[in-house]
N, C-alpha and C positions, 0 to 999 in steps of 0.2 A: 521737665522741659529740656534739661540738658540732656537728659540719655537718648530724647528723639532725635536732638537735633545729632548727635555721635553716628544713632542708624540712618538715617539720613544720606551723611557727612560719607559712612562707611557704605552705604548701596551705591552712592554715585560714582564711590571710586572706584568701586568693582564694574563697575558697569564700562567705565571708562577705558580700565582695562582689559576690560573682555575684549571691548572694541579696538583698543589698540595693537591687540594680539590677533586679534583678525584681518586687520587691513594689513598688517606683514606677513600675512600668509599668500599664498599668489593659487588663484584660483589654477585648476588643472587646465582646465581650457585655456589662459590666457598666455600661455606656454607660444603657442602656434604650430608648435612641433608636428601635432596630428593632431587632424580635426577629430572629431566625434565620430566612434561609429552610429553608420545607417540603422534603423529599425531592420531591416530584411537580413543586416550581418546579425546582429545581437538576436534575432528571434531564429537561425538557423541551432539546430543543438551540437553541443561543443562534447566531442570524444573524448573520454579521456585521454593525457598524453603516452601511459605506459602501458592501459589494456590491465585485461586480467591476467593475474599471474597465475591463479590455477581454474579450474573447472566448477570448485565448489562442492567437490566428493565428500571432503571431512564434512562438511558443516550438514547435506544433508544425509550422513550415515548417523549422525549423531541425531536426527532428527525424524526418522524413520519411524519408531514407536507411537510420538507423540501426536504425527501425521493419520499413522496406521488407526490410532485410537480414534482420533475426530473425525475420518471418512465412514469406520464400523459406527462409529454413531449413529451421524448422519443417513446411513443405508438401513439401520434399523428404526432411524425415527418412518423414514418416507414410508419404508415395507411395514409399519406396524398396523392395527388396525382402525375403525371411524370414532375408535374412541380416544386415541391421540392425535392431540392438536399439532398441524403440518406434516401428517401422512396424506398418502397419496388417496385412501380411503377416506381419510376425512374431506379433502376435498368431493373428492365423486358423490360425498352423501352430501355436500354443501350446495354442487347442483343439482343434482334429486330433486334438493328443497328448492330450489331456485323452481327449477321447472312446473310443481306442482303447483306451485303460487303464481303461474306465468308472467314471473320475471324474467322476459329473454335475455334483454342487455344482461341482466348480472349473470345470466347463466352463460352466456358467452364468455363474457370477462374471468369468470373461472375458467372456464374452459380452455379458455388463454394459460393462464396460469396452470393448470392441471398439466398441456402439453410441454410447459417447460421444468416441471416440478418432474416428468417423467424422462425426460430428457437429461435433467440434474441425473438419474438415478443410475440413467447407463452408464453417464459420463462419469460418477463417482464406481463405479462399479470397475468401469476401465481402469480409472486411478488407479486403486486398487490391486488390481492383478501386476499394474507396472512398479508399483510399492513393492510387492512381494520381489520382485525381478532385482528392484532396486536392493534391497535387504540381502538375497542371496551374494547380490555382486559383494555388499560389503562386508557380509562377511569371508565372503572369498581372497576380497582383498585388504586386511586389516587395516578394516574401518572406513578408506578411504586415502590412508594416509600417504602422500606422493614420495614417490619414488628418485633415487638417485639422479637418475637419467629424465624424469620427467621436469626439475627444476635446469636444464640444462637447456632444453628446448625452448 
């Protein structure tokens, strides 16, 4: 009995003082200094104050391989044949079967999917060709690394 009544004795105080630690604190608003901002300021987005300070050369010279790798993936998954799953040919034999079974809707909704699956393929393709661009620069310019004169500007 005694030790309940100690926890007790000991939450009320705490508690007491939570509260009492609270009401001496002064809420931000009741300042009157500035009101609150509007919903339309706080949802506009906030720039950073200093900007970037470089381009971001280093960081993607240093990342060029690992890039270069997951796009050669990628372009070998779509280009391979209807026997791997998410190439460009397994889809086309996916409508095949669609159409044979005359499922239109699904064969359309591939077909959806097929035009942008081939469109992925140029667009990694392009990637690609500008990787290598990218790769030459940095080897040209070791690595990336900024120059005297460009931490000046």
């Amino acid at each position: 009995m005694q030790r309940r009544k100690a926890t007790v004795t000991a939450t009320v105080a705490g508690l007491v003082l939570t509260g009492s630690l609270a009401a001496m604190a002064v809420p931000a608003y009741a300042d009157g200094s500035s009101p609150a901002p509007s919903a339309s300021a706080s949802a506009a987005p906030q720039a950073h104050p200093k900007g970037p300070k470089t381009d971001g050369a280093r960081a993607l010279c240093r990342r060029v391989p690992k890039l270069d790798r997951r796009i050669a993936r990628e372009i070998k998954r779509l280009e391979a044949g209807a026997g791997t799953r998410g190439s460009i040919a397994f889809l086309e034999q996916r409508i095949d079967n669609a159409k044979k079974e005359n499922h239109a809707t699904i064969a359309k909704f591939l077909g959806d999917r097929l035009s942008a699956r081939q469109a992925l393929l140029v667009n990694l393709k392009q990637r690609q060709s500008d990787l290598k661009d990218v790769a030459s620069w940095c080897k040209a310019n070791d690595n990336g690394k900024p120059t005297k004169t460009s931490n000046n500007a």
